[in-house]
TIDREN-842791 format. One record per residue (C-alpha): residue in one letter; x negated, y negated, z; residue number from 1. Coordinates in steps of 0.001 Angstrom, whole numbers. Last residue first. Layout:
site code: A | px: X | py: Y | pz: Z | pos: NUM .
...
end
This chain:
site code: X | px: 20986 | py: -16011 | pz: 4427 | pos: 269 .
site code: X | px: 19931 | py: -15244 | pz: 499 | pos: 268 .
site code: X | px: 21131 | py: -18690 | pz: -476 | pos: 267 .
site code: X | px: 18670 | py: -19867 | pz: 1698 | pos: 266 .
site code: X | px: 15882 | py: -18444 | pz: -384 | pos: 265 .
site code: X | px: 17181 | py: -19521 | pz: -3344 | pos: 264 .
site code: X | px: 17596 | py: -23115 | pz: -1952 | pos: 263 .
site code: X | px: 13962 | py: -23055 | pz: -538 | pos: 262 .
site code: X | px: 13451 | py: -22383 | pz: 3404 | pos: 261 .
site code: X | px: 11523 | py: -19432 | pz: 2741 | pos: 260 .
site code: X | px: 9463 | py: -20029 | pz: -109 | pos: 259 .
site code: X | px: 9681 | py: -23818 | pz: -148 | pos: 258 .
site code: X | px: 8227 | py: -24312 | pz: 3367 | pos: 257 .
site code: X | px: 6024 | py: -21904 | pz: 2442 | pos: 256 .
site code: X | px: 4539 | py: -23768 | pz: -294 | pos: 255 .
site code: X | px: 4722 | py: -27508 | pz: 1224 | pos: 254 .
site code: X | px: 2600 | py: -25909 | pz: 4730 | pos: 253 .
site code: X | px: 5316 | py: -26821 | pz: 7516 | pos: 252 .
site code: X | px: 5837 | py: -23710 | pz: 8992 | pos: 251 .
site code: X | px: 8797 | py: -22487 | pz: 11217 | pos: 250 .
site code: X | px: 10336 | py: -20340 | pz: 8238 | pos: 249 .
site code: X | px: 7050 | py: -18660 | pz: 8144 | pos: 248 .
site code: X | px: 6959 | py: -18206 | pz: 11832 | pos: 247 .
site code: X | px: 10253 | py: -16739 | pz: 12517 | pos: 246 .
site code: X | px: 9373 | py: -14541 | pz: 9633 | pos: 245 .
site code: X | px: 7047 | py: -12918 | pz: 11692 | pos: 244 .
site code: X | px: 3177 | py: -13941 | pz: 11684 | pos: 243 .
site code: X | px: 439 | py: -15036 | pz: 8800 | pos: 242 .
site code: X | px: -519 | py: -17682 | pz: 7189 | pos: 241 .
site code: X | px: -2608 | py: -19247 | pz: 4511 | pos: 240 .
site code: X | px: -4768 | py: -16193 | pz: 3579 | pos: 239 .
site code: X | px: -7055 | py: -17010 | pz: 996 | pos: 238 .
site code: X | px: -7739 | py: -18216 | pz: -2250 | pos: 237 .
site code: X | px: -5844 | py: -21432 | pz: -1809 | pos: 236 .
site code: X | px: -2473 | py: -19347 | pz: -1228 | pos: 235 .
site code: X | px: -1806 | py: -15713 | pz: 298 | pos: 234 .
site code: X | px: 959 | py: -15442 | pz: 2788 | pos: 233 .
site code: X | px: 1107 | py: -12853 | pz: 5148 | pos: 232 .
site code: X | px: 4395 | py: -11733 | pz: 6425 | pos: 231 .
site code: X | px: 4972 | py: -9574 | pz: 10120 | pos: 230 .
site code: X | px: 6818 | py: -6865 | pz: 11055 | pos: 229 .
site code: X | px: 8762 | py: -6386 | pz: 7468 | pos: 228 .
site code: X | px: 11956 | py: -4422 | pz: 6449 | pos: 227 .
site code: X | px: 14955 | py: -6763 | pz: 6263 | pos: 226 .
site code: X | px: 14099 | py: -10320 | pz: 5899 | pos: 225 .
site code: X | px: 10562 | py: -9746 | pz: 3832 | pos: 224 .
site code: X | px: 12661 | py: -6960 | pz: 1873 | pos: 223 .
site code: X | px: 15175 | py: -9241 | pz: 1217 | pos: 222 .
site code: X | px: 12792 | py: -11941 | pz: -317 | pos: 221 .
site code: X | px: 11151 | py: -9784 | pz: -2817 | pos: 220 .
site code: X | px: 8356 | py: -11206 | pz: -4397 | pos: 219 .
site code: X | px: 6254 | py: -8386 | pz: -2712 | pos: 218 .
site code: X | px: 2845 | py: -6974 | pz: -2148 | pos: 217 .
site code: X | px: 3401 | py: -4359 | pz: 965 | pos: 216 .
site code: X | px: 447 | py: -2810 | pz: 3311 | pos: 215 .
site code: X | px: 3031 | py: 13 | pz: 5142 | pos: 214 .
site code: X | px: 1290 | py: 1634 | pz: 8338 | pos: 213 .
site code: X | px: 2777 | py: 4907 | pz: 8881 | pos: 212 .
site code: X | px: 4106 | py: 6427 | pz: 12154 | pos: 211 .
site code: X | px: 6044 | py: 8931 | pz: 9946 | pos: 210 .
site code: X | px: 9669 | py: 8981 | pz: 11139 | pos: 209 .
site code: X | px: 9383 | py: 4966 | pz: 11709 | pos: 208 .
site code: X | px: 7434 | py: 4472 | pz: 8316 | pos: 207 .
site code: X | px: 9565 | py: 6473 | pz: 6278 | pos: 206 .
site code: X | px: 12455 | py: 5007 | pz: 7791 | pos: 205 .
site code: X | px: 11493 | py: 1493 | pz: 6980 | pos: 204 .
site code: X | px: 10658 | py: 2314 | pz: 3079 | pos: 203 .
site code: X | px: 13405 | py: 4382 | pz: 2624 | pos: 202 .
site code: X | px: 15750 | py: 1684 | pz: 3600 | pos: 201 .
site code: X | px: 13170 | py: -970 | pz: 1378 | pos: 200 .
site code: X | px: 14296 | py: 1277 | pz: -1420 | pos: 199 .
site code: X | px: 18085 | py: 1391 | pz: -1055 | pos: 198 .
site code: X | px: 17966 | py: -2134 | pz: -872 | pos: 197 .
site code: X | px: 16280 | py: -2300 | pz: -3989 | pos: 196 .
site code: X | px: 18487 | py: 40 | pz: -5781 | pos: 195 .
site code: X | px: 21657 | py: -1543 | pz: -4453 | pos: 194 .
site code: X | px: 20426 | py: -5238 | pz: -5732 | pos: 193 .
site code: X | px: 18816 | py: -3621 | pz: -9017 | pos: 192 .
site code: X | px: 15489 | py: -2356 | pz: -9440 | pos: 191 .
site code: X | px: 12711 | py: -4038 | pz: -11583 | pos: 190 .
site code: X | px: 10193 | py: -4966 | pz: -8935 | pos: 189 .
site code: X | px: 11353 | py: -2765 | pz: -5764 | pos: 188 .
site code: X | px: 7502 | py: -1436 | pz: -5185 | pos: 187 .
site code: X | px: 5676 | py: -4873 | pz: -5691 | pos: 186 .
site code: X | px: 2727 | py: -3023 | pz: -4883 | pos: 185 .
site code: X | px: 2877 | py: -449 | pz: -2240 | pos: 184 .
site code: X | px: -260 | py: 894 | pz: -154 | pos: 183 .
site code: X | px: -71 | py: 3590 | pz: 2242 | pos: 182 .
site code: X | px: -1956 | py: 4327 | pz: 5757 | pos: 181 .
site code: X | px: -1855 | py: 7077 | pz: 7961 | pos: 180 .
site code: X | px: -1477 | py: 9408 | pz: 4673 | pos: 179 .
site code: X | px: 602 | py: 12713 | pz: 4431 | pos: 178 .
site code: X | px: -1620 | py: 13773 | pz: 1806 | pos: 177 .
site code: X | px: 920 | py: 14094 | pz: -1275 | pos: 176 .
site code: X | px: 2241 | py: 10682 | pz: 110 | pos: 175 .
site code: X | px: 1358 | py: 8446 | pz: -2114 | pos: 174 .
site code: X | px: 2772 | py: 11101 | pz: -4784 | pos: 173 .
site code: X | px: 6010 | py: 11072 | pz: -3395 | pos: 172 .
site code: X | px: 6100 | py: 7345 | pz: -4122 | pos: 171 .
site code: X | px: 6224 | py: 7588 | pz: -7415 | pos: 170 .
site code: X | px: 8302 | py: 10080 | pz: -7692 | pos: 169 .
site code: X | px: 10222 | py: 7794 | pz: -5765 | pos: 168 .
site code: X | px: 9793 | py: 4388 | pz: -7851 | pos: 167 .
site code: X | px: 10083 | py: 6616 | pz: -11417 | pos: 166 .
site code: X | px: 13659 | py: 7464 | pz: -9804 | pos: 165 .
site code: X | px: 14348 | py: 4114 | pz: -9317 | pos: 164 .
site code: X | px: 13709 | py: 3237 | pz: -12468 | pos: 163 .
site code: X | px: 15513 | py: 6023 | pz: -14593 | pos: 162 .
site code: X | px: 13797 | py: 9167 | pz: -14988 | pos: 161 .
site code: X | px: 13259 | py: 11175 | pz: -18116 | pos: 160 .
site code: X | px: 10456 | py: 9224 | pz: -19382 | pos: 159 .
site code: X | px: 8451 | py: 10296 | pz: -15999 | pos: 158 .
site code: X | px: 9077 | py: 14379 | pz: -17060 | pos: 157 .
site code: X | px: 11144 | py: 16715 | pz: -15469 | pos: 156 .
site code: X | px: 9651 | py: 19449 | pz: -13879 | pos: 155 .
site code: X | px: 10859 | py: 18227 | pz: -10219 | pos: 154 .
site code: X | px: 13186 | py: 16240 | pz: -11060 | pos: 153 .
site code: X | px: 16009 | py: 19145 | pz: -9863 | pos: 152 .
site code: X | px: 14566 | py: 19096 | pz: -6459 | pos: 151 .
site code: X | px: 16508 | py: 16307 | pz: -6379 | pos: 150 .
site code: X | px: 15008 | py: 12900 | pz: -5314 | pos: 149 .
site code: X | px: 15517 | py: 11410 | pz: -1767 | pos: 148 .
site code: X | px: 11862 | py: 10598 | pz: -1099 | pos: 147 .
site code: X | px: 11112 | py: 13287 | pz: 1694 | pos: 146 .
site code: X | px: 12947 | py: 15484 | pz: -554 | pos: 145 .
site code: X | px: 10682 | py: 15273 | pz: -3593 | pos: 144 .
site code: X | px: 7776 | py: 15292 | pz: -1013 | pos: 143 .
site code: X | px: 9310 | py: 18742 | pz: 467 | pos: 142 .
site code: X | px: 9375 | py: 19884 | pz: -3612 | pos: 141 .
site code: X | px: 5578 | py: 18692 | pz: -3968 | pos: 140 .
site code: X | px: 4704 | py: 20589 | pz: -519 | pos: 139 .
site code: X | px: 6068 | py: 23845 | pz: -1827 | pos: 138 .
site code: X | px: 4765 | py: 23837 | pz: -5312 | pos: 137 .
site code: X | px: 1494 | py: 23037 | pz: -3589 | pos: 136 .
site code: X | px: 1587 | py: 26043 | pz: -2003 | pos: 135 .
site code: X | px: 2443 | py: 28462 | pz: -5245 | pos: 134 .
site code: X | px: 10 | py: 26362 | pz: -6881 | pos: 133 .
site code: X | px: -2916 | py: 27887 | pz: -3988 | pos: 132 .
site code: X | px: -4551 | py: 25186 | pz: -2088 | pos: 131 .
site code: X | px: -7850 | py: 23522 | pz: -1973 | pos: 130 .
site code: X | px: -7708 | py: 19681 | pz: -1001 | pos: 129 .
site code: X | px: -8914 | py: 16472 | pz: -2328 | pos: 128 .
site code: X | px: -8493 | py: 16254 | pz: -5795 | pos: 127 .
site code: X | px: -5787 | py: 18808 | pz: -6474 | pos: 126 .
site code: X | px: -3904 | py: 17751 | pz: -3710 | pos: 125 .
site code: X | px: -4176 | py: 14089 | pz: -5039 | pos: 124 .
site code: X | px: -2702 | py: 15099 | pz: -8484 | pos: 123 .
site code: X | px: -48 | py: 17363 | pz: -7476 | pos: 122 .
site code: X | px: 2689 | py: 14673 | pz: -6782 | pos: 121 .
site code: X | px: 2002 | py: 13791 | pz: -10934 | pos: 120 .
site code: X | px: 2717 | py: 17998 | pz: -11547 | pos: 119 .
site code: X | px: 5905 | py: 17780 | pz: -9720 | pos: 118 .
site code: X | px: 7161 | py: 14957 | pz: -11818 | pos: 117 .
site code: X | px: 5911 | py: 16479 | pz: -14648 | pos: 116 .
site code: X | px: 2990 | py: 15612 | pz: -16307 | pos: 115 .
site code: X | px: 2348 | py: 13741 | pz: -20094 | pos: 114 .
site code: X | px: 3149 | py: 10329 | pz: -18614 | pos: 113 .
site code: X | px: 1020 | py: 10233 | pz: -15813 | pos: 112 .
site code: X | px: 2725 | py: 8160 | pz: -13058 | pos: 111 .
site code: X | px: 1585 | py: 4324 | pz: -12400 | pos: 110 .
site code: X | px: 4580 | py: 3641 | pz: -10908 | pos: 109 .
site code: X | px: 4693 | py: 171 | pz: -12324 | pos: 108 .
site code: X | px: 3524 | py: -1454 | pz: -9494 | pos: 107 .
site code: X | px: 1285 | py: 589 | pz: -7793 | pos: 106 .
site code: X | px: 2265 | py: 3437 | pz: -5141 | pos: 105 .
site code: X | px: -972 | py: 4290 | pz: -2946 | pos: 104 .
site code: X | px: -1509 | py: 6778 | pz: -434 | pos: 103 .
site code: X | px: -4374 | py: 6359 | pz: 2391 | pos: 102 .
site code: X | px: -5657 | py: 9090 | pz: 4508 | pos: 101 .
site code: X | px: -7321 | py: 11316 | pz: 2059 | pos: 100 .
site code: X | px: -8892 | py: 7899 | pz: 884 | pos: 99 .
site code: X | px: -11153 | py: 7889 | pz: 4146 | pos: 98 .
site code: X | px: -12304 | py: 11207 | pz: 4490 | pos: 97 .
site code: X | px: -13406 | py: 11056 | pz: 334 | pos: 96 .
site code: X | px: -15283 | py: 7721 | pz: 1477 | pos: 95 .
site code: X | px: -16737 | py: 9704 | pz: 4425 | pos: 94 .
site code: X | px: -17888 | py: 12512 | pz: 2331 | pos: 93 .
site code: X | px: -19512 | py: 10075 | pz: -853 | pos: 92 .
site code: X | px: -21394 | py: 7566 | pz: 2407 | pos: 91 .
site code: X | px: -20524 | py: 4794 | pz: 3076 | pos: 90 .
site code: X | px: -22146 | py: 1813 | pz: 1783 | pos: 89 .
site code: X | px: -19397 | py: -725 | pz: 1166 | pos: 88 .
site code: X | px: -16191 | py: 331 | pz: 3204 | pos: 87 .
site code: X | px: -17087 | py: -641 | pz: 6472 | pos: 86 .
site code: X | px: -15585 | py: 2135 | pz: 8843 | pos: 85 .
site code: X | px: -12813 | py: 1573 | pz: 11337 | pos: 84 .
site code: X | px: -10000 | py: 3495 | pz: 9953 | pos: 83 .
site code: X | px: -10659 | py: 1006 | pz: 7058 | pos: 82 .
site code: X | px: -13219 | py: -1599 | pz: 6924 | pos: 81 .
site code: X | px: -13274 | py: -4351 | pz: 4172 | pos: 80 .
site code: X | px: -16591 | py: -7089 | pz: 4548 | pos: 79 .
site code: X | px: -17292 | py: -9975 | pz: 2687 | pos: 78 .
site code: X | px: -18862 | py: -10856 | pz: -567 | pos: 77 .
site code: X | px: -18450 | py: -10457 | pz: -4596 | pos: 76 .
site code: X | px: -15933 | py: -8039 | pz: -4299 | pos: 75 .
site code: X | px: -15428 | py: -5032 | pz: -7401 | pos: 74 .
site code: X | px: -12039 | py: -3894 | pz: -8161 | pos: 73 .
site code: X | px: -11401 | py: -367 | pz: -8074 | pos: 72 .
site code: X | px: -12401 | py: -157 | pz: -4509 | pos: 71 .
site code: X | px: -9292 | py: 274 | pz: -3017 | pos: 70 .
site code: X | px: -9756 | py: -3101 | pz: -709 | pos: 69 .
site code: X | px: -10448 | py: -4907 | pz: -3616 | pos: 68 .
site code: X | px: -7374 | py: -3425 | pz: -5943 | pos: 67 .
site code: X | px: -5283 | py: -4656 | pz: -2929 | pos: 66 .
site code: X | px: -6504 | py: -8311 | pz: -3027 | pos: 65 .
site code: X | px: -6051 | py: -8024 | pz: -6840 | pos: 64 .
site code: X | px: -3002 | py: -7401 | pz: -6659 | pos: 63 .
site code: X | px: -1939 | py: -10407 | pz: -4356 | pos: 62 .
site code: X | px: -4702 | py: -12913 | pz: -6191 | pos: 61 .
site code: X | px: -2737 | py: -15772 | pz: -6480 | pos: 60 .
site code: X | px: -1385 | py: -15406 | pz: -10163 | pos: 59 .
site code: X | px: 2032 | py: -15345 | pz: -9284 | pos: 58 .
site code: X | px: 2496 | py: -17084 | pz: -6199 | pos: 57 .
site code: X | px: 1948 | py: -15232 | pz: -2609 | pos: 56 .
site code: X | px: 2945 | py: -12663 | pz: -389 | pos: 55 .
site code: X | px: 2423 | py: -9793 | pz: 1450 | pos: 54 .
site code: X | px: 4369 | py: -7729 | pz: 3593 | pos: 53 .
site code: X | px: 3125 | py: -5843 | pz: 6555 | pos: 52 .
site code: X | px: 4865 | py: -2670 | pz: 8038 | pos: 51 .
site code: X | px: 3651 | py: -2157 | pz: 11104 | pos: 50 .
site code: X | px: 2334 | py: 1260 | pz: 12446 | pos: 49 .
site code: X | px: -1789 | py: -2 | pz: 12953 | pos: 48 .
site code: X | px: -2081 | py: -3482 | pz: 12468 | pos: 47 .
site code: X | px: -2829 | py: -5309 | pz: 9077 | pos: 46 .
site code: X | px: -6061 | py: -7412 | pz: 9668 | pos: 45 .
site code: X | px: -6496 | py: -10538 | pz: 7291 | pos: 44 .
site code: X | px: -9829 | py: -12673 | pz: 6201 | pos: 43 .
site code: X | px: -10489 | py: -14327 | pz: 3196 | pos: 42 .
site code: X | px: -13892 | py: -16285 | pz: 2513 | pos: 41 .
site code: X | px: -12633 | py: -16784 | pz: -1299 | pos: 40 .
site code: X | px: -10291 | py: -15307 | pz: -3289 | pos: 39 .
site code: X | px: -9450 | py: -15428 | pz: -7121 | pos: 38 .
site code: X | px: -13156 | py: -17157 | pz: -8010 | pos: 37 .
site code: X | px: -13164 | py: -17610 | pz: -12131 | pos: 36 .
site code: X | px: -17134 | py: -17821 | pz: -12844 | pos: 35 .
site code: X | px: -17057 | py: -14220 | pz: -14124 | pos: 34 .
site code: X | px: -14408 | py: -12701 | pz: -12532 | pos: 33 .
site code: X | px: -14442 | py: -12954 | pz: -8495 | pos: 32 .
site code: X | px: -13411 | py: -12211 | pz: -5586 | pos: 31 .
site code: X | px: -14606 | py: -13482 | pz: -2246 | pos: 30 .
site code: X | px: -13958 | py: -11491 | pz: 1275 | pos: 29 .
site code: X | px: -15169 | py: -13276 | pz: 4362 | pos: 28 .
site code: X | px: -13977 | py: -10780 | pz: 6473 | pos: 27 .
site code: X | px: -10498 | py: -7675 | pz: 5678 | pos: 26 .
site code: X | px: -9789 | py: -5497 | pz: 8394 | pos: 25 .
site code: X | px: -7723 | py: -1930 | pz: 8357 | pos: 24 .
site code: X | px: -6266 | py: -80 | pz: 11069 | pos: 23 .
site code: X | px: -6050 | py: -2328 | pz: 13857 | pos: 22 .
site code: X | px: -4788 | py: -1652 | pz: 16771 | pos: 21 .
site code: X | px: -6871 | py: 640 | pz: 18213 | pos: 20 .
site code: X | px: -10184 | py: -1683 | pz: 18144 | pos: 19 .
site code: X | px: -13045 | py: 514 | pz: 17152 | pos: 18 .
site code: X | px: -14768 | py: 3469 | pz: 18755 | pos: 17 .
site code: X | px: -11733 | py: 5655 | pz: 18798 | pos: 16 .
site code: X | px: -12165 | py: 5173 | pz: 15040 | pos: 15 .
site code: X | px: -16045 | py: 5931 | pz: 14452 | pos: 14 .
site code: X | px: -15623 | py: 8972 | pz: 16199 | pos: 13 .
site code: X | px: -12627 | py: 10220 | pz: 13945 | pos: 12 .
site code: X | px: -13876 | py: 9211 | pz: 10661 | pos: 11 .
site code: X | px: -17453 | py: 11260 | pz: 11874 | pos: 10 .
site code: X | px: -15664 | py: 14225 | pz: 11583 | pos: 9 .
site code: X | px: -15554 | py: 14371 | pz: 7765 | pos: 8 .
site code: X | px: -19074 | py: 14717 | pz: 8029 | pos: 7 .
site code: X | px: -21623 | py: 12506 | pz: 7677 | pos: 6 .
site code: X | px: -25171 | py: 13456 | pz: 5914 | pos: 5 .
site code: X | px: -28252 | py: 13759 | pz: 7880 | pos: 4 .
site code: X | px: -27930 | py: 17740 | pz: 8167 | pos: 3 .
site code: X | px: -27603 | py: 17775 | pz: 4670 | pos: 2 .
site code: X | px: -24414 | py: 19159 | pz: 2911 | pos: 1 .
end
């Protein structure tokens, strides 16, 4: 490494610098394919320890919001910081800094279908840190049990697990690193009542024990009632709204209006 180049380090400056309560911060952000435009001039900042859900219609941009702010989808303007460092430019180190801290559970699971369970929580140790396999046998088993599966799944493969099981392995690997920050995209999709429920428990407690910050896409009404701080709601290209539920069923705007105060969402009251 060059004496000019960043270090790891540097994360931590730039974050005491920057405003303590919020963890990441989306400006102006426009996204694009081809000529289509998805989002436009959108801003949102998702506080440090609360567990944000996000929402939208199909075909609104929620995903692709997320994929932005990963980098695996390319924005056509605006600004994404994340512990407090603008994401476009930095440096190879300080990008590697920056994902260590995040985890990521997308929608499907998203688990390599030829590993084990225990081999899939692997993956980010084995791309960001240097540890012996008798070591990272031992943190993949405490993830297992972090997530409520069986130490039992642990060599089994992802076609061997039922849904919900997939959704925990799944989320054991977002939190190989023991993240600040994780990502979930539409993580109860597919899971029955119980199953769901079950999940969005996890979800809370996880957060609580861990002090994480929890950036959530979601259809799913009883996880906005039960599990989330605050709701923003992506429409137009950009972020509509955004407060407690309080506020959502409070505001007039014809799509939220219908989205919370809505027959099937009253029914769910």
């Amino acid at each position: 490494m060059s004496l000019a180049e960043p270090s790891i380090d540097d994360v931590v400056v730039r974050e005491s610098a920057a405003d303590d309560d919020i963890i990441l911060s989306a400006k102006g952000v426009t996204v694009g394919f081809g000529t289509k435009i998805i989002l436009k001039d959108l801003d949102l900042d998702v506080r440090r320890g609360e567990i944000l859900g996000f929402v939208g219609g199909s075909g609104t941009g929620k995903s692709v919001l997320m994929r932005a702010i990963l980098g695996l989808t390319p924005k056509q303007a605006g600004t994404i910081s994340v512990f407090g460092h603008n994401l476009t430019g930095v440096s190879p180190v300080i990008r590697k800094s920056i994902e260590r801290r995040w985890g990521v559970l997308f929608q499907q699971g998203a688990l390599f279908s030829s590993l084990s369970v225990k081999q899939n929580i692997q993956v980010p140790m084995r791309e960001h840190l240097s540890l012996s396999p008798q070591l990272m046998d031992e943190l993949a088993l405490l993830k297992l049990e972090l997530v409520g599966l069986p130490q039992d799944a642990a060599d089994k493969l992802p076609s061997e697990l039922s849904g919900g099981m997939i959704k925990r392995a799944s989320l054991a690997r977002a939190l190989a690193l023991d993240p600040d920050l994780v990502f979930l995209d539409e993580p109860t999709s597919g899971l029955d009542p119980i199953g769901a429920a079950a999940f969005d428990e996890l979800i809370k407690n996880l957060s609580e024990t861990l002090g994480l910050t929890v950036y959530m896409v979601t259809h799913d009404l009883d996880s906005l009632h039960s599990i989330c701080d605050r709701i923003a709601v992506l429409a137009d290209k950009k972020v509509l709204a955004i407060g407690t539920l309080d506020d959502m069923m409070k505001n007039d705007h014809p799509w939220i209006k219908s989205y919370f105060r809505g027959p099937r969402a009253l029914r769910r009251m």
